[in-house]
Structures are given as C-alpha cells and as structure tokens.
VEXPA-173190 format. One record per residue: residue in three letters; y negated, x, z of N, C-alpha, C in turn. Coordinates in steps of 0.02 Angstrom, whole numbers, plus 32768, in hexadecimal, padded with zeros to 4 digits. Atoms other than C-alpha are relative to their C-alpha. Example, Ala and Ser with C-alpha at 12.3 -4.5 7.8 and 13.67 -1.06 7.14 Angstrom:
<atom "ALA", <803B, 802D, 8000>, <80E1, 8267, 8186>, <7FC4, 802D, 8000>>
<atom "SER", <803B, 7FD6, 7FFD>, <8035, 82AC, 8165>, <7FC9, 7FD9, 8025>>
//
This chain:
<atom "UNK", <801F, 803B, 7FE3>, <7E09, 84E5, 7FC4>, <8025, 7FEC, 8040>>
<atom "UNK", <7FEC, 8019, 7FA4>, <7E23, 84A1, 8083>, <8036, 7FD3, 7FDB>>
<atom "UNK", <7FBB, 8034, 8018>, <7EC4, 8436, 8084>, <7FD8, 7FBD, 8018>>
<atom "UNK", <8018, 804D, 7FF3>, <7E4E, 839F, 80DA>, <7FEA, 7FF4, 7FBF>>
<atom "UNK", <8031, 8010, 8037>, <7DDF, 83A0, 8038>, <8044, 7FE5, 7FD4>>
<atom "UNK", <7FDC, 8015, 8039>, <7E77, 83A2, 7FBE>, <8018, 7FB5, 8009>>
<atom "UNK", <7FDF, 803B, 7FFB>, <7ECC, 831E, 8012>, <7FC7, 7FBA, 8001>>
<atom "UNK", <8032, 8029, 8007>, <7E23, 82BB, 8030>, <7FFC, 7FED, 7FC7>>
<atom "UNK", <7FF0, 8008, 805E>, <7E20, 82C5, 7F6C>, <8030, 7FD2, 7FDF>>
<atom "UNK", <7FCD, 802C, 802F>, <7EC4, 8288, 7F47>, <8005, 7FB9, 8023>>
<atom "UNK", <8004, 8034, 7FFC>, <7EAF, 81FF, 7FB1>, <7FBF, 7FD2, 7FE2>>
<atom "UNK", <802E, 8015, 8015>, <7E0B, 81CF, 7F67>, <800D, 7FEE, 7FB2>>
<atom "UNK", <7FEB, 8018, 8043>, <7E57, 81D4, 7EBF>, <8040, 7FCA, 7FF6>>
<atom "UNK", <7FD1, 8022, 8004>, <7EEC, 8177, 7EF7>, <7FE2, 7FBA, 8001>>
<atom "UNK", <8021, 803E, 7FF5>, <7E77, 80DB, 7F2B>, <7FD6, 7FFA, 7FCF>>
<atom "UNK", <8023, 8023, 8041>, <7E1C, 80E9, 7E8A>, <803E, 7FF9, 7FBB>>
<atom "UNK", <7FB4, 800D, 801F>, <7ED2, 80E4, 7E34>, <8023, 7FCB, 8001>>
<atom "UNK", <7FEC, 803C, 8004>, <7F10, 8064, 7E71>, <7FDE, 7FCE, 802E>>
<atom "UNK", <8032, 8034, 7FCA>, <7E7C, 8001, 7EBA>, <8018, 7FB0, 7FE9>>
<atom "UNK", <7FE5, 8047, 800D>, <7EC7, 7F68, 7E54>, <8023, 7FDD, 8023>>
<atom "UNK", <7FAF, 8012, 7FC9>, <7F6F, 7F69, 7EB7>, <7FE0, 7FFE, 8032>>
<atom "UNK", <8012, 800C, 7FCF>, <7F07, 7F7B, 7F46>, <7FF9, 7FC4, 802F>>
<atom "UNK", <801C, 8035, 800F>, <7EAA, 7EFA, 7F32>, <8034, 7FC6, 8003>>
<atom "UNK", <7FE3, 801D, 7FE7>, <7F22, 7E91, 7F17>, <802C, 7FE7, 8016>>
<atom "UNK", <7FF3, 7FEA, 7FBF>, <7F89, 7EBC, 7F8D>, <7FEC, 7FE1, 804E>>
<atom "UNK", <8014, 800C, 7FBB>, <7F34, 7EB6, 8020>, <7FDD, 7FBD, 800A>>
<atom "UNK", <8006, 8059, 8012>, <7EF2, 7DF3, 7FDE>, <8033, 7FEF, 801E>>
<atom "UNK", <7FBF, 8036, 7FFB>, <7FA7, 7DBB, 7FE0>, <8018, 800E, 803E>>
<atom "UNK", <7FE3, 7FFE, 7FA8>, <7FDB, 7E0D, 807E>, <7FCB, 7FE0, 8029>>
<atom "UNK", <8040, 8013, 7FBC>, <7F38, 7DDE, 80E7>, <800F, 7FB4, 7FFB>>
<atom "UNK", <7FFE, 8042, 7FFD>, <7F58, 7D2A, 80A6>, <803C, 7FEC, 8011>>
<atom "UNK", <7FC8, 8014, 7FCA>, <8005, 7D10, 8104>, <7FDF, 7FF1, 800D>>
<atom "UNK", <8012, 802E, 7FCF>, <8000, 7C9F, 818C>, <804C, 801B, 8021>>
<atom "UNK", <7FDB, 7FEF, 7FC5>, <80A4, 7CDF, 81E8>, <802D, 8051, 7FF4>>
<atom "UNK", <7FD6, 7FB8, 7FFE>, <810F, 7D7E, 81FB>, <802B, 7FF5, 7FCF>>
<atom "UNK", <7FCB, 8013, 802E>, <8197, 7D3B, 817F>, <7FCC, 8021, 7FBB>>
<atom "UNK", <801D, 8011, 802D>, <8120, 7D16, 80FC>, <7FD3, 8053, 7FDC>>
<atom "UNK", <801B, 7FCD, 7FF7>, <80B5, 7DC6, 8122>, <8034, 8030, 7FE7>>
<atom "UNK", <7FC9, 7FD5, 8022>, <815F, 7E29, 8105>, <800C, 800D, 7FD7>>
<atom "UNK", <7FE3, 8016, 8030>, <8183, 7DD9, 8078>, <7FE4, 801A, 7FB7>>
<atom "UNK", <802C, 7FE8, 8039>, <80D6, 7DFD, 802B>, <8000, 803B, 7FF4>>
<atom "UNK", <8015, 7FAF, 7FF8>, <80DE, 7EBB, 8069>, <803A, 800F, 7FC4>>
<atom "UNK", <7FC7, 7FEA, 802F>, <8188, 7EC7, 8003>, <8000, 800A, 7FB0>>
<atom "UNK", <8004, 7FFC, 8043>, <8154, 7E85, 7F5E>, <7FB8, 8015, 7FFD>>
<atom "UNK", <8030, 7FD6, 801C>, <80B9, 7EE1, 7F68>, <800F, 8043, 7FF5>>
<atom "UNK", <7FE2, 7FD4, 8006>, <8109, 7F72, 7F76>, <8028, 800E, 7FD5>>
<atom "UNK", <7FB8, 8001, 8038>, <8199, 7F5B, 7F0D>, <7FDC, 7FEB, 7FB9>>
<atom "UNK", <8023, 7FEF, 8040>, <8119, 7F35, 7E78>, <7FEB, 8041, 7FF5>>
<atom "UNK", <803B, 7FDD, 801D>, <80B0, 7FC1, 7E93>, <8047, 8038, 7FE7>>
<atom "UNK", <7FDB, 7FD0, 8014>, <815C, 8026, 7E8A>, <8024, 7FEE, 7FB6>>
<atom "UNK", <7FF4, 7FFA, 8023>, <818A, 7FEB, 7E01>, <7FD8, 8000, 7FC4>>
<atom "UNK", <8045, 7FEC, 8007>, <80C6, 800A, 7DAC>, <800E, 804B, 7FF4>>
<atom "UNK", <801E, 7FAC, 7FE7>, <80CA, 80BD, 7DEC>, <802E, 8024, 800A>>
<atom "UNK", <7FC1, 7FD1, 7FE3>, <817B, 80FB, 7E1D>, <7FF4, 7FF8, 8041>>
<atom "UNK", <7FF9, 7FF0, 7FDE>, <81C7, 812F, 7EB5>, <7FDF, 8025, 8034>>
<atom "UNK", <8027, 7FC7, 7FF6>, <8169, 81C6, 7ED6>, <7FAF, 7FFB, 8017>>
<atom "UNK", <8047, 8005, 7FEC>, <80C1, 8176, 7EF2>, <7FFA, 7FCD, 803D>>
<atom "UNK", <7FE7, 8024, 7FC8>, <810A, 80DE, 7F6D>, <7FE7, 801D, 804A>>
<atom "UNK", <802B, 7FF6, 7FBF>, <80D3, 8145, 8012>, <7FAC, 8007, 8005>>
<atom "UNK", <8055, 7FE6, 800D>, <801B, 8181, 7FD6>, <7FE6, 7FA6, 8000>>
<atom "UNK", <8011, 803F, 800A>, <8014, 80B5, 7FA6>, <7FF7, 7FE7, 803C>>
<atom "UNK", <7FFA, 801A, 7FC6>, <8054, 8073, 8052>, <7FBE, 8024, 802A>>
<atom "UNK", <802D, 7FD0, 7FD2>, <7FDA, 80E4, 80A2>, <7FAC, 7FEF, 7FFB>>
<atom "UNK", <8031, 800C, 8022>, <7F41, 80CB, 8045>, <7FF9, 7F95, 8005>>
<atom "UNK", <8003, 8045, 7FF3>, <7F69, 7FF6, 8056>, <7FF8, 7FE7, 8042>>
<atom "UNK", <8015, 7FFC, 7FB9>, <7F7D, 800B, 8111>, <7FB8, 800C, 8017>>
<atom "UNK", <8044, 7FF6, 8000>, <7ED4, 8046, 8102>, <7FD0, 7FD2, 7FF9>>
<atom "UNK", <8020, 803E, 8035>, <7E97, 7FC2, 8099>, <7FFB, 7FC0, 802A>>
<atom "UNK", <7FE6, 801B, 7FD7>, <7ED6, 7F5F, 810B>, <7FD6, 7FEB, 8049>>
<atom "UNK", <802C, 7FEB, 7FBA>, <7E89, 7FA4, 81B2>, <7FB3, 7FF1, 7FF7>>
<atom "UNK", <8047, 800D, 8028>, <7DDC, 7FB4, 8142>, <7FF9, 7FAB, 8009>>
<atom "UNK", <7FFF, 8054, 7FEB>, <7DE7, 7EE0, 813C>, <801D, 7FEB, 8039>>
<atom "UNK", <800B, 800A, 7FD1>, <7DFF, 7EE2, 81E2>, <804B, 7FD0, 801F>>
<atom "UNK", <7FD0, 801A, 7FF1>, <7EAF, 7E9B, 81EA>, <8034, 8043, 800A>>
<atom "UNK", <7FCC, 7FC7, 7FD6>, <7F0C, 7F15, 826A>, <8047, 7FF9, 8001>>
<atom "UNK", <7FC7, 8019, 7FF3>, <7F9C, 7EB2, 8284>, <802D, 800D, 7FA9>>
<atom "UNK", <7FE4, 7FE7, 8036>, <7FC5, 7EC3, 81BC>, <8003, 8038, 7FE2>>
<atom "UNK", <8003, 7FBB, 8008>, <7F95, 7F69, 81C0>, <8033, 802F, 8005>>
<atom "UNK", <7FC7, 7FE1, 7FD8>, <801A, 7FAB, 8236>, <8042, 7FE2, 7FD9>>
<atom "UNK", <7FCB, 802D, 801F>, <808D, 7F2E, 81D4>, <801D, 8035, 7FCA>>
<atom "UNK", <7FEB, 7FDA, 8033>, <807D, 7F8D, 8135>, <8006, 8051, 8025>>
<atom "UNK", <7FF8, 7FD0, 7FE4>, <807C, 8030, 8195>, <804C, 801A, 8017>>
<atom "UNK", <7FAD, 8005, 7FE2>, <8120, 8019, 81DF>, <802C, 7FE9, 7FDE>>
<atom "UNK", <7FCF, 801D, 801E>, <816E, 7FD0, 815B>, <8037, 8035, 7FD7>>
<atom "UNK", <7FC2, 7FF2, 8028>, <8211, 800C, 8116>, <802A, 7FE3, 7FB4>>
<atom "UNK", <7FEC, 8007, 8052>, <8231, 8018, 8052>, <8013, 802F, 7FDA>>
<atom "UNK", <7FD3, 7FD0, 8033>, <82C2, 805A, 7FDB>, <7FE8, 7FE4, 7FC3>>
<atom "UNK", <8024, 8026, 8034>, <8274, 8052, 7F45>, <804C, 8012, 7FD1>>
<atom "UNK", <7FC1, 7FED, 8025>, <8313, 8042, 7EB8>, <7FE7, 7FDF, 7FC9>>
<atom "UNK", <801E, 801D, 8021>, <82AB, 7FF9, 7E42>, <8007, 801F, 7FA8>>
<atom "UNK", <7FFF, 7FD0, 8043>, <82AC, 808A, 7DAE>, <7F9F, 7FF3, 7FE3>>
<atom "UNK", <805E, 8003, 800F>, <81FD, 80B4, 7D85>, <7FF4, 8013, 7FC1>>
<atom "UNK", <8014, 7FFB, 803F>, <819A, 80AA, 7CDE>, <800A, 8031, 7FEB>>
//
C-alpha cells in the first residue's frame, strides 16, 4: 500500500480515537482570551491526553489538534499548539 494511504489511515483512525480529547481540547484552548491563558490550556490538554494514552502517541495528538484547530478556523491557536514544546514525564497507563 502507498505510504500517503497508510498514513491517511492512521490519521483517520487517530481522530476517531481520540475525537473526545479533541473535542475537548480544542473547546478549552479556542476559549482563552490571552496568550498566558492559551498556553496554559495547550499544556493541560496535552499533559492529560499523555497521561490517557502515553508518551508515544503525544506527537500524532499535537498534530491531529493543530488540525482541529485550523478546521475551526482559529489559526493563531493552531500554530500555538503546533509549536508547542512538551516533555511528557507523566508515566502512562
């Protein structure tokens, strides 16, 4: 199988995986009101879903929320979570 298809796949299954976290996710970040606040949300959304899902799934997540993100039309939080920087040390289920 083509490597676009597979990966098209696993991202299609990743957003029906964790469409919850998505969800809400990209609620709590879009509803900031300043850069502090936006940070703050990107962190503990993140830092739940890693501790949900492990380590190991943390970039496919960020990636797929940035999306989520862009999709509702908020660019500026898009690039936010995109660029964001996270050690996950959490220990996963």
């Amino acid at each position: 199988m083509p490597k676009g298809k597979s990966s098209g796949s696993a991202l299609a299954s990743a957003r029906f995986e964790y469409s919850l976290e998505l969800a809400r996710g990209s609620s709590y970040i879009g509803s900031t009101l300043t850069p502090e606040t936006e940070e703050r949300a990107i962190a503990e959304t993140i830092k739940q879903f890693c501790v949900l899902y492990g380590e190991a799934q943390v970039t496919l997540f960020q990636k797929i929320l940035a999306e989520e993100l862009q999709h509702r039309g908020n660019q500026h939080a898009a690039l936010a979570v995109a660029q964001f920087k996270f050690n996950c040390t959490c220990g996963a289920r």
